[in-house]
ModelCIF file with pLDDT and N, C-alpha, C, O atoms, coordinates in Angstrom:
data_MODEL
#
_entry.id   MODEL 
#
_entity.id                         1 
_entity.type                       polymer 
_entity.pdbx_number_of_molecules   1 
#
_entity_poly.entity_id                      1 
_entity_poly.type                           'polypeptide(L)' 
_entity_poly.nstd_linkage                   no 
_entity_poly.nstd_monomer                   no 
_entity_poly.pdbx_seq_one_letter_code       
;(UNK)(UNK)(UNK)(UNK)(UNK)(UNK)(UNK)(UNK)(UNK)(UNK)(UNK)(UNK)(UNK)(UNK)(UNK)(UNK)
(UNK)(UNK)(UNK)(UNK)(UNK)(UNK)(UNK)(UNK)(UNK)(UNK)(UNK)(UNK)(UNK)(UNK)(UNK)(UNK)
(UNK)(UNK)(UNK)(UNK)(UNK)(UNK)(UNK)(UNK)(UNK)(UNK)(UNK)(UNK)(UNK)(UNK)(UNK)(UNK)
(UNK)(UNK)(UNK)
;
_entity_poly.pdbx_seq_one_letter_code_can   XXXXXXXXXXXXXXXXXXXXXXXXXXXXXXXXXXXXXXXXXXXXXXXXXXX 
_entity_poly.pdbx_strand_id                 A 
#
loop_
_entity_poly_seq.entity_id 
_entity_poly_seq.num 
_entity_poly_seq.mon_id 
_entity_poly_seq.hetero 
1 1  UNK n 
1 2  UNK n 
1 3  UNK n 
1 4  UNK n 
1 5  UNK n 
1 6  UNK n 
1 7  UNK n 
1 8  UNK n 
1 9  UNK n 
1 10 UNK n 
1 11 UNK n 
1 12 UNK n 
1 13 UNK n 
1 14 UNK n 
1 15 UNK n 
1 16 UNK n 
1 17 UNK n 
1 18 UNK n 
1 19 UNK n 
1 20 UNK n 
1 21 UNK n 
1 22 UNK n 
1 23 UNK n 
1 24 UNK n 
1 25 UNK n 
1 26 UNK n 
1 27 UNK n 
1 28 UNK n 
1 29 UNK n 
1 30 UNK n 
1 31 UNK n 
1 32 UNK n 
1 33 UNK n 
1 34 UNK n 
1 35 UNK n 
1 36 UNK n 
1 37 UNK n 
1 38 UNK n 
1 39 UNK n 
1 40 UNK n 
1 41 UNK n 
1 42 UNK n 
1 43 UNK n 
1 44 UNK n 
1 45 UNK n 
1 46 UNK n 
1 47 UNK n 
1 48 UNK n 
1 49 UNK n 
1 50 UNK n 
1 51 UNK n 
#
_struct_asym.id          A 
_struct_asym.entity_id   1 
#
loop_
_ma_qa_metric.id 
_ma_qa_metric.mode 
_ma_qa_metric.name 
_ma_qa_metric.software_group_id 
_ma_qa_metric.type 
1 global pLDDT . pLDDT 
2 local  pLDDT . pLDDT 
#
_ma_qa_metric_global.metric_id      1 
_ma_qa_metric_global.metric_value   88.35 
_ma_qa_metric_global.model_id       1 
_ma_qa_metric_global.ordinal_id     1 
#
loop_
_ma_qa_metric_local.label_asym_id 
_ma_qa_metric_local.label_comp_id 
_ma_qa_metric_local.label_seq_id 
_ma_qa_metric_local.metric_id 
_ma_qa_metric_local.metric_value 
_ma_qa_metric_local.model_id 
_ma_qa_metric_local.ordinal_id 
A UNK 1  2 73.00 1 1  
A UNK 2  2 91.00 1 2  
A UNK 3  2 93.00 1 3  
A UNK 4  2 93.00 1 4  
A UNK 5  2 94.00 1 5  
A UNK 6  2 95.00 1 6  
A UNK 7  2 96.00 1 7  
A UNK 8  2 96.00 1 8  
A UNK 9  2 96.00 1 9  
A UNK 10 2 97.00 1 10 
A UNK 11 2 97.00 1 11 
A UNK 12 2 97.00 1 12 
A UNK 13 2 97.00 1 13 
A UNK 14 2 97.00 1 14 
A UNK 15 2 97.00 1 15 
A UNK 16 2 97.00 1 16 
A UNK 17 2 97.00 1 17 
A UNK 18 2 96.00 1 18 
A UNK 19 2 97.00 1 19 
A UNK 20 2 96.00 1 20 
A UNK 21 2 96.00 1 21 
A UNK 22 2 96.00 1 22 
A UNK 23 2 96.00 1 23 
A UNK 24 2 94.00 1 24 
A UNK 25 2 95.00 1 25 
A UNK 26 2 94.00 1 26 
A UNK 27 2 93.00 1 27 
A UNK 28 2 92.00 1 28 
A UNK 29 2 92.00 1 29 
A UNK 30 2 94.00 1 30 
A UNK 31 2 93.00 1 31 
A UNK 32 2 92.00 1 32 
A UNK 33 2 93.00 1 33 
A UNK 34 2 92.00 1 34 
A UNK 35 2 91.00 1 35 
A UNK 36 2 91.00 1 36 
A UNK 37 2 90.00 1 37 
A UNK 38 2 88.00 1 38 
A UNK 39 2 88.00 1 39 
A UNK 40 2 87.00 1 40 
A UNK 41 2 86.00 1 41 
A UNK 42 2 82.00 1 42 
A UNK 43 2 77.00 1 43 
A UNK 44 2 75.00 1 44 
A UNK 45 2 70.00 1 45 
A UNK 46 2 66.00 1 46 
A UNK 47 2 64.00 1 47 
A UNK 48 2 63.00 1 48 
A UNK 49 2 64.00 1 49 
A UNK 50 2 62.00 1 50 
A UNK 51 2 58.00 1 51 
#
loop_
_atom_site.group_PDB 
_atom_site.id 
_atom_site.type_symbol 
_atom_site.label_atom_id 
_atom_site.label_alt_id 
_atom_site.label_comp_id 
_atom_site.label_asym_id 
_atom_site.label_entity_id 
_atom_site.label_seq_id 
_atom_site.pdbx_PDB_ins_code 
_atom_site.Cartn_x 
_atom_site.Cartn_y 
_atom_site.Cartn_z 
_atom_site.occupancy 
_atom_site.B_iso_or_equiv 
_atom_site.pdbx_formal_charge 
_atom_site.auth_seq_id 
_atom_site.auth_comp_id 
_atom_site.auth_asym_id 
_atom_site.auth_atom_id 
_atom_site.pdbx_PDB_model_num 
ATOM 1   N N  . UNK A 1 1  ? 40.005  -0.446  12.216 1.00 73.00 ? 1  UNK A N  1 
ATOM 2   C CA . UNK A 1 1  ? 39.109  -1.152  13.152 1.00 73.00 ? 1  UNK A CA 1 
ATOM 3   C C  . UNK A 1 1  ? 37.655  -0.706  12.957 1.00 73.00 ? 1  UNK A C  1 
ATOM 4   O O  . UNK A 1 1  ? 36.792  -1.583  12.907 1.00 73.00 ? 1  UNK A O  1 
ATOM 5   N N  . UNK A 1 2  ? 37.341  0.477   12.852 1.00 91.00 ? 2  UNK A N  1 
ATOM 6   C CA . UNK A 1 2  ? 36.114  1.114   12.512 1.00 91.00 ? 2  UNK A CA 1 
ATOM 7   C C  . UNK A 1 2  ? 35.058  0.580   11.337 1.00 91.00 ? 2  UNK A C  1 
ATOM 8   O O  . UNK A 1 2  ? 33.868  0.362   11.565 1.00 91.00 ? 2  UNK A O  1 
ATOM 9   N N  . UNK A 1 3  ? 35.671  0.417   10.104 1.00 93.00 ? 3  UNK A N  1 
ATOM 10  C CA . UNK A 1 3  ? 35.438  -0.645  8.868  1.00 93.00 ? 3  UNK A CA 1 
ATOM 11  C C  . UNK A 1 3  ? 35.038  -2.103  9.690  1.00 93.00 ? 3  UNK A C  1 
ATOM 12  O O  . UNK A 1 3  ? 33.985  -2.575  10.120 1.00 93.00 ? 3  UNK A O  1 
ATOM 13  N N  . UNK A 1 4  ? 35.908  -2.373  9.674  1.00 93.00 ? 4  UNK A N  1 
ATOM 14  C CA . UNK A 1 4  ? 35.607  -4.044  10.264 1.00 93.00 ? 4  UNK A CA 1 
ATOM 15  C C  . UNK A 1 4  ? 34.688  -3.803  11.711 1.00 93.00 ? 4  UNK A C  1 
ATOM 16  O O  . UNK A 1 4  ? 34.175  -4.796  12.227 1.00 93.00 ? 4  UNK A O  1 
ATOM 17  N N  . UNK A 1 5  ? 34.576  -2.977  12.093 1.00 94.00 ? 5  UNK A N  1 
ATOM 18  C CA . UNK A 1 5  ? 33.230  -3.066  13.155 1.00 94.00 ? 5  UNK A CA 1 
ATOM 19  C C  . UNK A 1 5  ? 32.233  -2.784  12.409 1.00 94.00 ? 5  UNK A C  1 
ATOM 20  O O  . UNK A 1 5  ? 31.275  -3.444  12.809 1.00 94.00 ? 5  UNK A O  1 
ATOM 21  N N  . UNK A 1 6  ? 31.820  -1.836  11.102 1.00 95.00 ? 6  UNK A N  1 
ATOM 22  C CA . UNK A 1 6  ? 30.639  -1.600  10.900 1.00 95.00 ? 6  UNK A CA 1 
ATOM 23  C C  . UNK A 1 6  ? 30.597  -2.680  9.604  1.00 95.00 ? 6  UNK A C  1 
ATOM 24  O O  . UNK A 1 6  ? 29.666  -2.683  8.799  1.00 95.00 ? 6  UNK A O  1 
ATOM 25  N N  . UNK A 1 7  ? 31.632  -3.504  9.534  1.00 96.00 ? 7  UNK A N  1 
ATOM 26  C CA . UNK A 1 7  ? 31.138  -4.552  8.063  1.00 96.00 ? 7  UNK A CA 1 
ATOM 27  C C  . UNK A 1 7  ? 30.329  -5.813  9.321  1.00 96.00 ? 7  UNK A C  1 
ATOM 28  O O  . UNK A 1 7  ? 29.423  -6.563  8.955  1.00 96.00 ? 7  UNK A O  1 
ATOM 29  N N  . UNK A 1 8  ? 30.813  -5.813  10.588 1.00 96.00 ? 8  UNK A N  1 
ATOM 30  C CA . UNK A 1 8  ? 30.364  -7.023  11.283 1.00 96.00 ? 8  UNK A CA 1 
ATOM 31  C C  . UNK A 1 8  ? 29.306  -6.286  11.969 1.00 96.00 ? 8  UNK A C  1 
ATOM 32  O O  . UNK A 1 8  ? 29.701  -6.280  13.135 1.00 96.00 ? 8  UNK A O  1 
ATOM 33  N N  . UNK A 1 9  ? 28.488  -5.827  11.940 1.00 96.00 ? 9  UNK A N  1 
ATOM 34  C CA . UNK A 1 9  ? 27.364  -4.965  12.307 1.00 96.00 ? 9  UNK A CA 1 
ATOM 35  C C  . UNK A 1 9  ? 26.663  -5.458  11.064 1.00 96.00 ? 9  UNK A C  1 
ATOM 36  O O  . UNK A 1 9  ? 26.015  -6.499  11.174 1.00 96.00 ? 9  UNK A O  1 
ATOM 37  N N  . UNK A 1 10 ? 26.714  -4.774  9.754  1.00 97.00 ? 10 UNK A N  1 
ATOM 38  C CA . UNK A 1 10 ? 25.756  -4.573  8.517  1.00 97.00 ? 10 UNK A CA 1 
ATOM 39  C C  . UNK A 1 10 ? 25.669  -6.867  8.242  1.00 97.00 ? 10 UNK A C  1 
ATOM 40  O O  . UNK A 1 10 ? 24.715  -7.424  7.700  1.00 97.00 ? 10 UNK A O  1 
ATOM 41  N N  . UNK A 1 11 ? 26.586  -7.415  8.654  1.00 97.00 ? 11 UNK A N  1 
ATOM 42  C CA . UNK A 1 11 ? 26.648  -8.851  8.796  1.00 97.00 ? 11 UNK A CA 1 
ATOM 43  C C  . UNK A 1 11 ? 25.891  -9.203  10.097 1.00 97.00 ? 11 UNK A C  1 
ATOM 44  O O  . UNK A 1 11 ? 25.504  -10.364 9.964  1.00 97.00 ? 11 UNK A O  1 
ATOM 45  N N  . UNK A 1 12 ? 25.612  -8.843  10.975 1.00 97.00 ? 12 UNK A N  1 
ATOM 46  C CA . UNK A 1 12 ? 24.328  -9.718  11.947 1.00 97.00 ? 12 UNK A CA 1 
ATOM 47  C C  . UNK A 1 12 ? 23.320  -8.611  11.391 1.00 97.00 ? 12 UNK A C  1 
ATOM 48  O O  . UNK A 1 12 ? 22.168  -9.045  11.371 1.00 97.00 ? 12 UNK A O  1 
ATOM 49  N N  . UNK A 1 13 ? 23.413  -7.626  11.049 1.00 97.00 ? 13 UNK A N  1 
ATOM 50  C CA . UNK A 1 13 ? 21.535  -7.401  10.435 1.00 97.00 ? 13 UNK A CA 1 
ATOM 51  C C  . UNK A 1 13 ? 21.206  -7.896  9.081  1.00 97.00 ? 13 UNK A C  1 
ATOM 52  O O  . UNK A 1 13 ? 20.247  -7.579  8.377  1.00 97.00 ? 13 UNK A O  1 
ATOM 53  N N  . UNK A 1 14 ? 22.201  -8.760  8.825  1.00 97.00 ? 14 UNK A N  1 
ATOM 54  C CA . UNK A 1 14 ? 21.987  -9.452  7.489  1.00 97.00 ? 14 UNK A CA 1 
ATOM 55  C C  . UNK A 1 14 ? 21.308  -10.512 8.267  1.00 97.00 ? 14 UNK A C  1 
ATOM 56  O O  . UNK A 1 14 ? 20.102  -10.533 8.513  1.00 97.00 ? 14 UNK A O  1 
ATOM 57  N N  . UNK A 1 15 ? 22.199  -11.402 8.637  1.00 97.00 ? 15 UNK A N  1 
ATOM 58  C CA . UNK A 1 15 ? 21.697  -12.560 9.076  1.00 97.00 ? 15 UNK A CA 1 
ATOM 59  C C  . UNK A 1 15 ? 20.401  -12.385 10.101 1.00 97.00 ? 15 UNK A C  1 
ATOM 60  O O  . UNK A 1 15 ? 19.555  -12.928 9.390  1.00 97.00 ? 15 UNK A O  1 
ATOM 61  N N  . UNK A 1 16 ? 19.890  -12.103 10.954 1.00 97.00 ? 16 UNK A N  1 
ATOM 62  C CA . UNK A 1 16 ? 18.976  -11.210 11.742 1.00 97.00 ? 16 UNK A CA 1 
ATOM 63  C C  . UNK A 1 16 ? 18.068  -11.267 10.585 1.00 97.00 ? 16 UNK A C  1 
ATOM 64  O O  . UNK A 1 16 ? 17.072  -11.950 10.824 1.00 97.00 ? 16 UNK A O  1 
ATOM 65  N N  . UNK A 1 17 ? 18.104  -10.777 9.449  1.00 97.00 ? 17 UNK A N  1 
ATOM 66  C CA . UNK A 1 17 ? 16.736  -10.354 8.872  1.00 97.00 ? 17 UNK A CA 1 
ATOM 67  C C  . UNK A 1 17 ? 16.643  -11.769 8.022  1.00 97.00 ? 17 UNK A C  1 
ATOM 68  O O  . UNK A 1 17 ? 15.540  -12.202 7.689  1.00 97.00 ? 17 UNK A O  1 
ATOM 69  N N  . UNK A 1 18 ? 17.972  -12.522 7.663  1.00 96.00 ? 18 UNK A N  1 
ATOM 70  C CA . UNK A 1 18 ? 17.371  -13.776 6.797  1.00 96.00 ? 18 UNK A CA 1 
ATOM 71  C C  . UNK A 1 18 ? 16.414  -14.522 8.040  1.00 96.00 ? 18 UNK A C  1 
ATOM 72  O O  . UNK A 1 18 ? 15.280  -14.958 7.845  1.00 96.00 ? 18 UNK A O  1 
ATOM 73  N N  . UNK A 1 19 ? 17.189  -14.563 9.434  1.00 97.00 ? 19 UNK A N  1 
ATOM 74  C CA . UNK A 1 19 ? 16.254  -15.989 10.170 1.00 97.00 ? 19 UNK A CA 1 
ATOM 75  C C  . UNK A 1 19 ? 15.076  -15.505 10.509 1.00 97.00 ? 19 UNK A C  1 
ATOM 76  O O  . UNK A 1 19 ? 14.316  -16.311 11.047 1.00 97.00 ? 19 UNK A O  1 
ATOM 77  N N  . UNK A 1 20 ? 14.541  -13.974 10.287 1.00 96.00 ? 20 UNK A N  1 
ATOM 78  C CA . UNK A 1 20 ? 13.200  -13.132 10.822 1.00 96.00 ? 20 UNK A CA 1 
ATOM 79  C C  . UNK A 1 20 ? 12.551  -13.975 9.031  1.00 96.00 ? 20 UNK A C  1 
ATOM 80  O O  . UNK A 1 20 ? 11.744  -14.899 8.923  1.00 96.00 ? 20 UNK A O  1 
ATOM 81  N N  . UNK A 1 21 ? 13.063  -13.439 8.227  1.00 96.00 ? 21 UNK A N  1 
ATOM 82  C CA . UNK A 1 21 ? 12.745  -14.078 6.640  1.00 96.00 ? 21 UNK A CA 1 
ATOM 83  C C  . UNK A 1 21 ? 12.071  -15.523 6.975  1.00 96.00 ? 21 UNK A C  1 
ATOM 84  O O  . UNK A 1 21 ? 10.857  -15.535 7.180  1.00 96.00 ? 21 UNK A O  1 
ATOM 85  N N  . UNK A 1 22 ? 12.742  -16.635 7.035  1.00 96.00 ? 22 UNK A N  1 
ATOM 86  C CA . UNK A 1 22 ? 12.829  -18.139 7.371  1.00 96.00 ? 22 UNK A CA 1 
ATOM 87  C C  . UNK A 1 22 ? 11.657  -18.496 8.380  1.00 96.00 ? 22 UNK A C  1 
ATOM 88  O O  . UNK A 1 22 ? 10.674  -19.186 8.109  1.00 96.00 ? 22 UNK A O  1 
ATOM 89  N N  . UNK A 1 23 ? 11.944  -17.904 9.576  1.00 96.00 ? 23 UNK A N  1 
ATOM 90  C CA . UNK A 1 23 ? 10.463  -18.045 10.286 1.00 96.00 ? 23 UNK A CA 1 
ATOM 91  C C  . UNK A 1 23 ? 9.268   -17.481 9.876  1.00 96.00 ? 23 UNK A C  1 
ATOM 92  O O  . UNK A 1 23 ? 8.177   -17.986 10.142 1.00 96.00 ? 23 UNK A O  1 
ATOM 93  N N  . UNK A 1 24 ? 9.449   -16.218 9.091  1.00 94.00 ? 24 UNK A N  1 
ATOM 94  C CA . UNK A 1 24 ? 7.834   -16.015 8.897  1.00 94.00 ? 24 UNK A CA 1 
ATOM 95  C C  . UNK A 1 24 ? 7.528   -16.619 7.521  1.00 94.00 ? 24 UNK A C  1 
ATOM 96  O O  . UNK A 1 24 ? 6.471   -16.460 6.911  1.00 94.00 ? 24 UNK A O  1 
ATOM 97  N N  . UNK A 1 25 ? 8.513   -17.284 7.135  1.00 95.00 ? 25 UNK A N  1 
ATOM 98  C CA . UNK A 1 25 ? 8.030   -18.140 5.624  1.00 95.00 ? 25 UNK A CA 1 
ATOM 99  C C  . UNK A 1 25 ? 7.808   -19.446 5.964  1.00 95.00 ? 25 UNK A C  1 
ATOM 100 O O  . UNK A 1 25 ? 7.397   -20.132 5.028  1.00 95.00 ? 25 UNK A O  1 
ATOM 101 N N  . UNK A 1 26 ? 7.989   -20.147 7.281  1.00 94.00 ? 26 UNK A N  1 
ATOM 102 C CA . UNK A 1 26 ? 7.941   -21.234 8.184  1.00 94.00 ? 26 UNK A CA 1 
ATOM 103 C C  . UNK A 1 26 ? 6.596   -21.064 8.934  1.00 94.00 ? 26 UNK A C  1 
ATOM 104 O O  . UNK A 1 26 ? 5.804   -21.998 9.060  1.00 94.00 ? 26 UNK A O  1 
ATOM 105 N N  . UNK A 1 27 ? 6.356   -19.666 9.485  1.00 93.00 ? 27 UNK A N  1 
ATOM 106 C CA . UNK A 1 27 ? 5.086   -19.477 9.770  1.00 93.00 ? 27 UNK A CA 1 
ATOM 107 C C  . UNK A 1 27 ? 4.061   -19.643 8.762  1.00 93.00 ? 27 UNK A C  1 
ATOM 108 O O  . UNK A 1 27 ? 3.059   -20.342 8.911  1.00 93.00 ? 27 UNK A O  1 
ATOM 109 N N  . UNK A 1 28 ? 4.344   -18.991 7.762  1.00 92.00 ? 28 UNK A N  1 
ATOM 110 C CA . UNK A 1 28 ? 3.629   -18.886 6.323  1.00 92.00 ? 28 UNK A CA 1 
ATOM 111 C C  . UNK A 1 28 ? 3.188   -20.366 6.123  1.00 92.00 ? 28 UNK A C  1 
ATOM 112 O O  . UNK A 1 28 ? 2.051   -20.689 6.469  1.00 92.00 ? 28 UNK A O  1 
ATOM 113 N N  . UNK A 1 29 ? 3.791   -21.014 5.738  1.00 92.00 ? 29 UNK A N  1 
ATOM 114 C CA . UNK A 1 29 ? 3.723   -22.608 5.119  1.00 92.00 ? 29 UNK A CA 1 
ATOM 115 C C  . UNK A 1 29 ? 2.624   -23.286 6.482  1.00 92.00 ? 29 UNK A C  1 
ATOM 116 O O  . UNK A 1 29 ? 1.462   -23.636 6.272  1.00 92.00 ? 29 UNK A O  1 
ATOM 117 N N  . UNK A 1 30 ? 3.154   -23.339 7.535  1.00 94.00 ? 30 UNK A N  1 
ATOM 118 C CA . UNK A 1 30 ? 2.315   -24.019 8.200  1.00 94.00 ? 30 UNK A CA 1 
ATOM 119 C C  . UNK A 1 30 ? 0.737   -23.469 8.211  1.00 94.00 ? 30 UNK A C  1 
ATOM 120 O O  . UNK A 1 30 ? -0.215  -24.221 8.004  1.00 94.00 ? 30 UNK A O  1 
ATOM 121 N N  . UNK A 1 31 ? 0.626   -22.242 8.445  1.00 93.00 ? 31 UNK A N  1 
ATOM 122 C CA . UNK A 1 31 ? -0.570  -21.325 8.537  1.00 93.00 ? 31 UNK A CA 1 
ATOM 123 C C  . UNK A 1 31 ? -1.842  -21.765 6.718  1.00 93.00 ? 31 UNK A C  1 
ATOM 124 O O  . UNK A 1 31 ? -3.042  -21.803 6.447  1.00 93.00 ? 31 UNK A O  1 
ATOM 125 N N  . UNK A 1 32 ? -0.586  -21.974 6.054  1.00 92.00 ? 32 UNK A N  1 
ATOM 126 C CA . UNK A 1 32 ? -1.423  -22.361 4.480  1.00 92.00 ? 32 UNK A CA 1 
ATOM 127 C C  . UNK A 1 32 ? -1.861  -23.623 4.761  1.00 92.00 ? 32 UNK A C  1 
ATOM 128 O O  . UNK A 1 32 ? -2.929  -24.068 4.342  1.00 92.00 ? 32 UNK A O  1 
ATOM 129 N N  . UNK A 1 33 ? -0.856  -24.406 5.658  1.00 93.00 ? 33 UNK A N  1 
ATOM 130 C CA . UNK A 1 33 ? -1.097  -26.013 5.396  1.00 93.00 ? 33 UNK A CA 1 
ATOM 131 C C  . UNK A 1 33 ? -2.595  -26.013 6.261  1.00 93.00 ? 33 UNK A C  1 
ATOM 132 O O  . UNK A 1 33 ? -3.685  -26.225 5.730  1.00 93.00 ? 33 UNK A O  1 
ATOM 133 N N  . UNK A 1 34 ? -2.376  -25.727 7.695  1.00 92.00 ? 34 UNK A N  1 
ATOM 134 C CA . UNK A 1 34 ? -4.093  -25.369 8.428  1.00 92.00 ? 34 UNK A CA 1 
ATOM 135 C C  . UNK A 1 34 ? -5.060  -25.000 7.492  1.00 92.00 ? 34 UNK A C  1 
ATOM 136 O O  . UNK A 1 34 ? -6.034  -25.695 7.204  1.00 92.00 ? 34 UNK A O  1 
ATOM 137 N N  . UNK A 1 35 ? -4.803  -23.944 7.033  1.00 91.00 ? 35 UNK A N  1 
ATOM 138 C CA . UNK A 1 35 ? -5.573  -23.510 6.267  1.00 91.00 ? 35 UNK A CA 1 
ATOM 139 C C  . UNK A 1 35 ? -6.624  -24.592 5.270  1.00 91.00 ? 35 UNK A C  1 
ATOM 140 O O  . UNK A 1 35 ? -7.847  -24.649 5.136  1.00 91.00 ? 35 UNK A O  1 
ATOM 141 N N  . UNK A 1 36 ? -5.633  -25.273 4.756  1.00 91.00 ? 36 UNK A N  1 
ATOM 142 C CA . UNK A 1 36 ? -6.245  -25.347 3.778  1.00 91.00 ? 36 UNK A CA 1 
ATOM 143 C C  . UNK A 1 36 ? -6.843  -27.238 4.155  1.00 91.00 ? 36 UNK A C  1 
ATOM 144 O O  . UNK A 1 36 ? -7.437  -27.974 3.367  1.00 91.00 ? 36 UNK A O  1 
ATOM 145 N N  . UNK A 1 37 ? -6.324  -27.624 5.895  1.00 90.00 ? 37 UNK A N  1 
ATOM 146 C CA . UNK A 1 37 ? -7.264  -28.327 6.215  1.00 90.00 ? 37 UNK A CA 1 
ATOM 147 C C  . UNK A 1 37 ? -8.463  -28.239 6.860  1.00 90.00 ? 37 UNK A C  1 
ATOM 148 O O  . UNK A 1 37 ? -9.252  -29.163 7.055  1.00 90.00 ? 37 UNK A O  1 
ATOM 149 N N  . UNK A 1 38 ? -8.584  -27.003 7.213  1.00 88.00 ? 38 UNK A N  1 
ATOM 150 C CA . UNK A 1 38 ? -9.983  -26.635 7.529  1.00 88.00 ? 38 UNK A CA 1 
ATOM 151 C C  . UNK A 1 38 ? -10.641 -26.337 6.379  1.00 88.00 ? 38 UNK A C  1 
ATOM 152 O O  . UNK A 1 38 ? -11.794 -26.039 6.691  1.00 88.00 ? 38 UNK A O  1 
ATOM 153 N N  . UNK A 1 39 ? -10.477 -26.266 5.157  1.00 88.00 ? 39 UNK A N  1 
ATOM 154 C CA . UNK A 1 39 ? -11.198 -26.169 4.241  1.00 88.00 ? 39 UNK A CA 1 
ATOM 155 C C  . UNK A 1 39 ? -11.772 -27.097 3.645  1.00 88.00 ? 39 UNK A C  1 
ATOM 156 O O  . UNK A 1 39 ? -12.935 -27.206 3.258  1.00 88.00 ? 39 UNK A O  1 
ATOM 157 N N  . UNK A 1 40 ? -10.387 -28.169 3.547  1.00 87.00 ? 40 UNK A N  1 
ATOM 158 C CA . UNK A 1 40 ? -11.088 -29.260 3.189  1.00 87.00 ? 40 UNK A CA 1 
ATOM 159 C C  . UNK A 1 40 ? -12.121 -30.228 3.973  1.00 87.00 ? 40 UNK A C  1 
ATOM 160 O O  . UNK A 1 40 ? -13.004 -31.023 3.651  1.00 87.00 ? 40 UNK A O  1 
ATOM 161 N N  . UNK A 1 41 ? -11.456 -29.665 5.362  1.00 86.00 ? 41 UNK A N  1 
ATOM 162 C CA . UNK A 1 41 ? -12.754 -30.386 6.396  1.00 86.00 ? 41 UNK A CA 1 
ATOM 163 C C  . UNK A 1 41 ? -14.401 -29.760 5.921  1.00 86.00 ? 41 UNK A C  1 
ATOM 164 O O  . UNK A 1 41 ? -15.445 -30.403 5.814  1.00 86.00 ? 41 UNK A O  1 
ATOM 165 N N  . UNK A 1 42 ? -14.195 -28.530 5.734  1.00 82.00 ? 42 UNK A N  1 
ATOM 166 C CA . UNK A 1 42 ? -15.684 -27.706 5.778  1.00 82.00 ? 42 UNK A CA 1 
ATOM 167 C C  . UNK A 1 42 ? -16.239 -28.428 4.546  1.00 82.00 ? 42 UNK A C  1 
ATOM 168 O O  . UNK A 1 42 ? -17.269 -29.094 4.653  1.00 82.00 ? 42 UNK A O  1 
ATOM 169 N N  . UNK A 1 43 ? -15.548 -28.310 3.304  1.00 77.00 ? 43 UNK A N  1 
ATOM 170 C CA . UNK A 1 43 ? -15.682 -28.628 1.843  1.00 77.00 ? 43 UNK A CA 1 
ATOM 171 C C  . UNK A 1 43 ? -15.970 -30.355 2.127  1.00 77.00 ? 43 UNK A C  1 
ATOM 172 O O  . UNK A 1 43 ? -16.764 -30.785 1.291  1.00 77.00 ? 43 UNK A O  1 
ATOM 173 N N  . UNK A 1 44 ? -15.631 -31.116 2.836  1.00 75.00 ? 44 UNK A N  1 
ATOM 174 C CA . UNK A 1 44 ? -15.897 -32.188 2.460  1.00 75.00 ? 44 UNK A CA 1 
ATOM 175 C C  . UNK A 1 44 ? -16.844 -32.545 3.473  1.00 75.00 ? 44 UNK A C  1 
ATOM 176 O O  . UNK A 1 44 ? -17.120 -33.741 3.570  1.00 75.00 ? 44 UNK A O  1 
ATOM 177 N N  . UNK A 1 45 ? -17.406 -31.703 4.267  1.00 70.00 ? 45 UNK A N  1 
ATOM 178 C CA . UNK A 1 45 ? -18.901 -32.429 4.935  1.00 70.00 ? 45 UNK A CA 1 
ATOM 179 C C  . UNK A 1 45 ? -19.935 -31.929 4.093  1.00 70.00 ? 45 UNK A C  1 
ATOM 180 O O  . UNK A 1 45 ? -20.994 -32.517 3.873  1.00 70.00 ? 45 UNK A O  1 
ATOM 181 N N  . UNK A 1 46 ? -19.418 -30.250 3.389  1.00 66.00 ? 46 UNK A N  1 
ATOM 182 C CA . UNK A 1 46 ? -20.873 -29.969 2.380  1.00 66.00 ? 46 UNK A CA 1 
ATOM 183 C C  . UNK A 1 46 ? -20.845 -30.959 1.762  1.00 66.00 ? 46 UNK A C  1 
ATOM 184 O O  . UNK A 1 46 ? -21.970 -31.360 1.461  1.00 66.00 ? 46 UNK A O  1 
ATOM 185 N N  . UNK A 1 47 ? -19.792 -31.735 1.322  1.00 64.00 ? 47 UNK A N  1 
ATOM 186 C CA . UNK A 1 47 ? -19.955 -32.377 -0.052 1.00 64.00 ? 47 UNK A CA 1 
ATOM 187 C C  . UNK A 1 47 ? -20.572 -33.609 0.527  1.00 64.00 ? 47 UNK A C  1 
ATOM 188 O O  . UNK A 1 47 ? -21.589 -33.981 -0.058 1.00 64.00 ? 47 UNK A O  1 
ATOM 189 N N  . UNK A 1 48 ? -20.074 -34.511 1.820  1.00 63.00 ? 48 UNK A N  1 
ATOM 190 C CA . UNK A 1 48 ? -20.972 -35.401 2.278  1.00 63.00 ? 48 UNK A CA 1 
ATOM 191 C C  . UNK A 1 48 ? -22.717 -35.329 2.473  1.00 63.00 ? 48 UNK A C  1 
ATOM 192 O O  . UNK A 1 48 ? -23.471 -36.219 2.079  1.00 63.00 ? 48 UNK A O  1 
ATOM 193 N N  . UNK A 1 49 ? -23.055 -34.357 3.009  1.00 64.00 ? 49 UNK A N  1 
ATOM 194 C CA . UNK A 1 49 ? -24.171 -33.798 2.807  1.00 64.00 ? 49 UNK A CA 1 
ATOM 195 C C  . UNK A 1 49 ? -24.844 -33.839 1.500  1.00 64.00 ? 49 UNK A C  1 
ATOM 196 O O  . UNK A 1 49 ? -26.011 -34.205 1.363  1.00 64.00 ? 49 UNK A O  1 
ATOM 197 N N  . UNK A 1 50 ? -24.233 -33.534 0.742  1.00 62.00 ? 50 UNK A N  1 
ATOM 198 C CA . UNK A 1 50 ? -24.979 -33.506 -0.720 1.00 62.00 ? 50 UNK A CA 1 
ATOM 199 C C  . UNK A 1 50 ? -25.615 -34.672 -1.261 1.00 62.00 ? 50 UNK A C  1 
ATOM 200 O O  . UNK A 1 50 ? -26.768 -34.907 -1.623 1.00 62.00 ? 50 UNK A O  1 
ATOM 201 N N  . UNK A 1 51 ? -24.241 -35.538 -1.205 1.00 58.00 ? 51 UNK A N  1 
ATOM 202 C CA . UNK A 1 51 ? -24.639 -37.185 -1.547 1.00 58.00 ? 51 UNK A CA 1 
ATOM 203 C C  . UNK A 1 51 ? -25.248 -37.635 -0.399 1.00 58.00 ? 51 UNK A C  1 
ATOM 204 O O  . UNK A 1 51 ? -25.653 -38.795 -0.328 1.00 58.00 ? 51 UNK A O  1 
#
């Protein structure tokens, strides 16, 4: 019984660390996608400006 309690233990801190994984790579992606529309917002009024 001891085995099979600590294999289903070392199995939710598996899983536990993939969905902590998944959200901050979910955080990640969205945070790039902002990112990189405020850039293009900034980048494309200099560039309106220019012309």
């Amino acid at each position: 019984m001891e085995m099979a309690a600590i294999i289903l233990k070392i199995l939710l801190i598996i899983l536990l660390m993939g969905l902590l994984v998944m959200t901050f790579l979910m955080f990640g992606a969205v945070a790039c996608d902002l990112f990189k529309i405020i850039r293009n917002r900034k980048y494309g009024r200099k560039r309106k400006e220019e012309k």
